[in-house]
C-alpha positions in Angstrom: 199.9 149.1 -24.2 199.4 146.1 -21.6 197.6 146.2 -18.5 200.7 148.7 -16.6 199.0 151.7 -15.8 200.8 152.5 -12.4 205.0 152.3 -11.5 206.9 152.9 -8.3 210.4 153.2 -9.0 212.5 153.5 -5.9 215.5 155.4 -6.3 216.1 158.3 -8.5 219.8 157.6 -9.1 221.0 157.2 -12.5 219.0 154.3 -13.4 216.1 154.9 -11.5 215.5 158.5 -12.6 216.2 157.1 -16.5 213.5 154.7 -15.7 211.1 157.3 -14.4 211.6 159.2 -17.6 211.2 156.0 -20.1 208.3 154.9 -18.6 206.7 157.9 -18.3 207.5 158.6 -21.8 205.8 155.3 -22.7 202.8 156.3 -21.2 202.6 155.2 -17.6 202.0 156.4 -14.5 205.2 156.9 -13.0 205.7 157.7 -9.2 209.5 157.8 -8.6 210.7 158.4 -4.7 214.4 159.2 -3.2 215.3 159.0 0.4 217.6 161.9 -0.3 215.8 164.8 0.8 217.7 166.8 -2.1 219.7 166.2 -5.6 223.3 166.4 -4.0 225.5 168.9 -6.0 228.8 166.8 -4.9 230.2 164.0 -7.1 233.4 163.4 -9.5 232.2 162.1 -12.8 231.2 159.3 -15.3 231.8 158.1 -18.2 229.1 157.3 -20.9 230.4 154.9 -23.2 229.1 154.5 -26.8 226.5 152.1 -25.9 225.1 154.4 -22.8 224.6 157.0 -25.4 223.0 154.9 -28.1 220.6 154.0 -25.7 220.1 157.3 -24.5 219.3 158.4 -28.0 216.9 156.2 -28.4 215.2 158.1 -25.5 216.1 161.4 -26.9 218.6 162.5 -23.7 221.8 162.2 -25.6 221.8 165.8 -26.9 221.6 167.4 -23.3 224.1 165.3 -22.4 226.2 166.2 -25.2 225.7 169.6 -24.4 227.0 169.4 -21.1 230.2 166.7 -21.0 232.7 166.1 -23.5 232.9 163.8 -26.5 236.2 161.5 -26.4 237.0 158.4 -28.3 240.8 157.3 -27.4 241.9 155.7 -24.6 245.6 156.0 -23.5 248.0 154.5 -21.4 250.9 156.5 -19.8 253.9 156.3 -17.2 253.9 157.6 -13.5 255.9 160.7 -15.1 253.5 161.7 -17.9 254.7 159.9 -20.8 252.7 158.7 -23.3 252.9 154.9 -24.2 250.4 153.8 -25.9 247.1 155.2 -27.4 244.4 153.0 -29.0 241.0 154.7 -30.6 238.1 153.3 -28.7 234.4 154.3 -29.9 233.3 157.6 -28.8 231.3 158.1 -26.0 231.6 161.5 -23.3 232.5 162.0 -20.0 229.9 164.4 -17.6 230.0 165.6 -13.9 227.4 163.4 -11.9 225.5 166.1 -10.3 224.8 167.6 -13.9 223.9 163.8 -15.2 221.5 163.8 -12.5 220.1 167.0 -12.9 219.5 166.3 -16.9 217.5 163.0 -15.6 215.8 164.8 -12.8 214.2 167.4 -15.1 213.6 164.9 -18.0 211.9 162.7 -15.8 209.8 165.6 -14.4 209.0 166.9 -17.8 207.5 164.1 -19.0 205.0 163.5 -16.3 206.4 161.8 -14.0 206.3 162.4 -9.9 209.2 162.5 -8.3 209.5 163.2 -4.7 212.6 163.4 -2.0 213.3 162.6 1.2 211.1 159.6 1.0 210.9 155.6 1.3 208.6 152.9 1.1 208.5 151.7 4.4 206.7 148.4 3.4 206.0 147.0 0.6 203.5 144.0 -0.2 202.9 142.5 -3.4 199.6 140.9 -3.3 199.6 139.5 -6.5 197.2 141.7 -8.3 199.1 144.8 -7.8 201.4 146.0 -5.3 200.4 148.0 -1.7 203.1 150.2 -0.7 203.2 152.2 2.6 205.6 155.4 2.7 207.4 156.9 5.5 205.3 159.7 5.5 202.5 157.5 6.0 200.6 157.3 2.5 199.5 154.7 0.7 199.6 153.5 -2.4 198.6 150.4 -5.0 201.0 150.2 -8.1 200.8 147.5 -10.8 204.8 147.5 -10.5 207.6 148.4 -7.9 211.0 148.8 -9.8 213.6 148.5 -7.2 216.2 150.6 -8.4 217.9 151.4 -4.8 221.8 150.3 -5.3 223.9 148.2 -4.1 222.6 147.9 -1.1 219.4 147.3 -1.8 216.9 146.6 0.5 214.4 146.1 -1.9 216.6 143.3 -3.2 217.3 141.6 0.3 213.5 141.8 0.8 212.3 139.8 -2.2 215.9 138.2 -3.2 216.7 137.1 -0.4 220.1 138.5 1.6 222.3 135.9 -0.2 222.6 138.5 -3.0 224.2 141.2 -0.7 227.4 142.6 -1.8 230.9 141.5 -1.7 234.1 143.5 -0.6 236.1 143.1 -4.3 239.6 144.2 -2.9 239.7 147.5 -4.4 238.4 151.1 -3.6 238.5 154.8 -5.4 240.0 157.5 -4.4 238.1 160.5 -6.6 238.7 164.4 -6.9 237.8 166.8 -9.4 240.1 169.1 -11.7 240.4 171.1 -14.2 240.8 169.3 -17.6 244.4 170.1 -19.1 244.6 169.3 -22.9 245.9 166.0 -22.9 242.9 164.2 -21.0 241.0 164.0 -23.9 239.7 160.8 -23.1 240.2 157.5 -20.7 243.7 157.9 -19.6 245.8 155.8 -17.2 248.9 156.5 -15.5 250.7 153.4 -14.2 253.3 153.4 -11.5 257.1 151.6 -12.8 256.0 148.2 -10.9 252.4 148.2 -12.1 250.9 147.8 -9.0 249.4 151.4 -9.0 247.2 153.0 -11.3 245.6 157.1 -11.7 243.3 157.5 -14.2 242.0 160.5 -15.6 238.7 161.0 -17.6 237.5 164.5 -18.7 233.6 166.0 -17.7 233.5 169.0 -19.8 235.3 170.7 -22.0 237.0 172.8 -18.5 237.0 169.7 -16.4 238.1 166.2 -15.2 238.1 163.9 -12.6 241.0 161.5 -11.3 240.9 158.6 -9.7 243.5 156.1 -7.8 243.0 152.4 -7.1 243.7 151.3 -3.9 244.1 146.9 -2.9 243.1 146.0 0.4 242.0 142.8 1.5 239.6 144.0 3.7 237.3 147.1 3.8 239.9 149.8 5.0 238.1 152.9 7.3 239.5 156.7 6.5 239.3 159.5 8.7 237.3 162.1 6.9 239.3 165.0 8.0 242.4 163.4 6.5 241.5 162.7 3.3 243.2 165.3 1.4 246.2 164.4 3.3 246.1 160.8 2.4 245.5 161.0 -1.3 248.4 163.0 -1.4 250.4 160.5 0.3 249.3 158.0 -1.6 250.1 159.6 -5.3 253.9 161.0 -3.8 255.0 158.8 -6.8 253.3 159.8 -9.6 255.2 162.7 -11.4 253.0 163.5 -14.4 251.8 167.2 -14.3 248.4 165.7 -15.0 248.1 164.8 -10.9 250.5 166.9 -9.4 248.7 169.7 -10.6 245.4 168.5 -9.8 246.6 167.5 -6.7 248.3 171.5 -5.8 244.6 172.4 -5.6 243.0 170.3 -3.1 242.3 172.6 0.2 240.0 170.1 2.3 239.4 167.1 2.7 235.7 167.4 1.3 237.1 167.5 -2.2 237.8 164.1 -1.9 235.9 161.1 -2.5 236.9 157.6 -1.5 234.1 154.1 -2.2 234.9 150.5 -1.6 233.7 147.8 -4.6 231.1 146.6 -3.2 229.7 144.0 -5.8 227.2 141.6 -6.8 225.3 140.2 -9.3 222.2 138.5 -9.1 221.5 135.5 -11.0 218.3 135.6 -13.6 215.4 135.8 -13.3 215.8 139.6 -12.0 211.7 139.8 -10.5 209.9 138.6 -8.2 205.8 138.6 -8.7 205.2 142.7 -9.4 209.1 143.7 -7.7 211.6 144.2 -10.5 215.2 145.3 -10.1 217.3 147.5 -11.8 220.6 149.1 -12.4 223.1 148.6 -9.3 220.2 146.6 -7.0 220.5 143.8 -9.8 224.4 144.5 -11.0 226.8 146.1 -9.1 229.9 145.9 -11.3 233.5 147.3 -10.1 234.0 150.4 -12.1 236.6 149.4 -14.7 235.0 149.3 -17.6 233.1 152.2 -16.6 229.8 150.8 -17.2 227.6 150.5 -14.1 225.5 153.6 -14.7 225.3 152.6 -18.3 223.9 149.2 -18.0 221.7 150.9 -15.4 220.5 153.0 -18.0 220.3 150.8 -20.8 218.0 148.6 -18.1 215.9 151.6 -18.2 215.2 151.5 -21.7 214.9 147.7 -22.2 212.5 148.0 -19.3 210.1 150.5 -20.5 210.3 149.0 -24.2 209.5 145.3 -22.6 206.2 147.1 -20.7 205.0 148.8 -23.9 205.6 145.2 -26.4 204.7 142.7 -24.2 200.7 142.0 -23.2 201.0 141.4 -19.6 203.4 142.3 -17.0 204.7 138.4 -16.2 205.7 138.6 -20.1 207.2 141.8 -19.9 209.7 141.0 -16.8 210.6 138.1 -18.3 211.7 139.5 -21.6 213.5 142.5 -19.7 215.7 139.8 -18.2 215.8 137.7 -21.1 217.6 140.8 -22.8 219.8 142.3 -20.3 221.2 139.2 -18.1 223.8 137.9 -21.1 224.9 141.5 -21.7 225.3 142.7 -18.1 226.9 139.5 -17.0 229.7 139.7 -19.4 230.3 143.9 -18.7 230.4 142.7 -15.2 232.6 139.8 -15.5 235.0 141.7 -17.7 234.9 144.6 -15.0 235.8 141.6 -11.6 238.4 140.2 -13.9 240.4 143.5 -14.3 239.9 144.5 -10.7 241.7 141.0 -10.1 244.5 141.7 -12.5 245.1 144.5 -11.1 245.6 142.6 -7.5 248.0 140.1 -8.6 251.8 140.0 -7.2 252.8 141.2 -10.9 250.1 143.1 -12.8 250.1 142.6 -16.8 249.0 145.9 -18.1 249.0 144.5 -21.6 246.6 141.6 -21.3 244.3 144.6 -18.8 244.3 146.7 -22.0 243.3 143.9 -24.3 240.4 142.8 -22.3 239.3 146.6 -21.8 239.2 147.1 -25.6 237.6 143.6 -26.4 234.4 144.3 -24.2 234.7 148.1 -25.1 233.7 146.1 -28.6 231.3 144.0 -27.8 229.3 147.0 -26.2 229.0 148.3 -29.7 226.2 145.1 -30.0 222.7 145.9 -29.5 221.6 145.6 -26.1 
């Protein structure tokens, strides 16, 4: 073990609470903070591809996960009436409700040692060059020998160190997300395309008694929602869409609560990924758009590379430099693969063929260690 003894890790979202649990795991000292005063219990779901849950193996958190989503392994394109047309294996990986993702890294992270507290920040940060000073909002103070900045997309970690040149960009699409139960035919990633192409629903199951589906939604600008509408809206919005699947789901929204829309908000900032004893991860460092449904799983596997990096390397320069050295190839080309079908899906005439094709080509390459 090299000279890490203490860790920060701010944010306890996907990545950061994976982090917390690696690292404290490995053998550190591992202090991981939220602003969120609780764990929120409200979220549609994610998929783990084959890679997430490799990595997660090697951690020993794929059984839990397992336990609680659903293995899948096809991916399958249909019309906006249902019909099947086409339906290509795809390595398996499972899908899981968010709130019970987070819970299963929450508790890990806490079992194996490591603090975590809510409804706190770091309201400054120093890095002195010898080890880190951190002052919380409560008022505390702290020296770590690390900060891992693992607060999203927004992060202002990131802006602090980085610089605000790396602050997201609008990437002309956003989600609309609701929750259902899983009727036997999503058994995996499915998509339902309108007759024109311009309009896709997908559907990816969370357990073996739920799902969740999504609709994509171009804008050239950020586009504002009234909360109290939403219901009302998505409903307008999938009026075309015939399949059972979403008509079904959509029969049993009441309120506009069960209904979450997000912009893509992306960015991706250029190696190397620290700054003295600051390090990012997950969505501070790579915020992809969600189609290959891989941000929370390179998130995670930055955990893991992170934490191994620490525990190989003899001093923390050589470590952060190695963590990069590892993930930025990777993540660039999931991320890049992710902008460039968010694009096709934006042009005057969308090609869902060549969309498939490039899903199923990175879906590959993820199969290569990270």
């Amino acid at each position: 073990m090299n000279k890490t003894k203490r860790v920060l890790v701010v944010g306890s979202g996907i990545g950061g609470a994976t982090a917390a649990y690696a690292l404290a795991k490995a053998g550190l000292e591992t202090h991981c903070i939220d602003i969120q005063p609780a764990r929120s219990t409200l979220g549609s779901g994610i998929c783990l591809l084959h890679n997430t849950m490799r990595a997660l193996s090697e951690i020993g958190l794929a059984d839990p996960c397992l336990d609680s989503g659903l293995r899948f392994e096809v991916f399958k394109q249909f019309d906006a009436a249902g019909n099947l047309l086409m339906s290509n294996p795809t390595p398996p990986g499972i899908g899981i409700r968010r709130p019970e993702l987070a819970r299963i890294l929450e508790t890990s992270a806490s079992a194996a040692g490591a603090k975590m507290e809510r409804g706190l920040t770091a309201k400054s940060v120093s890095d002195r060059g010898d080890c880190v000073e951190v002052e919380f909002s409560d008022g505390r103070e702290a020296a770590y020998d690390l900060v891992v900045a693992a607060d999203g997309a927004y992060s202002k970690l990131r802006e602090q160190f980085f610089g605000a040149e790396h602050r997201v960009c609008f990437a002309g699409q956003s989600a609309w997300r609701f929750n259902a139960p899983r009727p036997p035919e999503v058994d995996g990633f499915c998509l339902y395309r309108s007759p024109d192409g311009k309009r896709t629903v997908g559907a990816l199951p969370t357990s073996k008694e739920t799902c969740y589906l999504f609709f994509l939604e171009n804008s050239a600008q950020h586009l504002h929602w009234p909360d109290d509408q939403l219901d009302v809206l998505v409903r307008e919005r999938l009026a075309g869409f015939s399949a059972p699947v979403i008509q079904d789901s959509l029969a049993l929204i009441t309120s506009p609560q069960q209904v979450l829309v997000r912009p893509f908000d992306v960015t991706l900032v250029p190696a190397p990924w620290h700054r003295g004893r600051v390090v990012l991860l997950g969505d501070s460092a790579h915020s992809p758009t969600p189609q290959m449904t891989s941000g929370g799983g390179m998130a995670i596997e930055d955990a893991v590379v992170l934490a191994q990096c620490l525990k190989a390397e003899s001093s923390i320069p050589e470590a952060l430099v190695a963590y990069t050295n590892r993930r930025f190839e990777r993540v660039s080309t999931v991320w890049n693969a992710s902008l460039q079908l968010c694009k096709y899906e934006q042009e005057a005439v969308p090609n869902p063929q060549r969309s498939a094709a490039l899903l199923l080509q990175t879906y590959q390459y993820l199969g290569q260690p990270m």
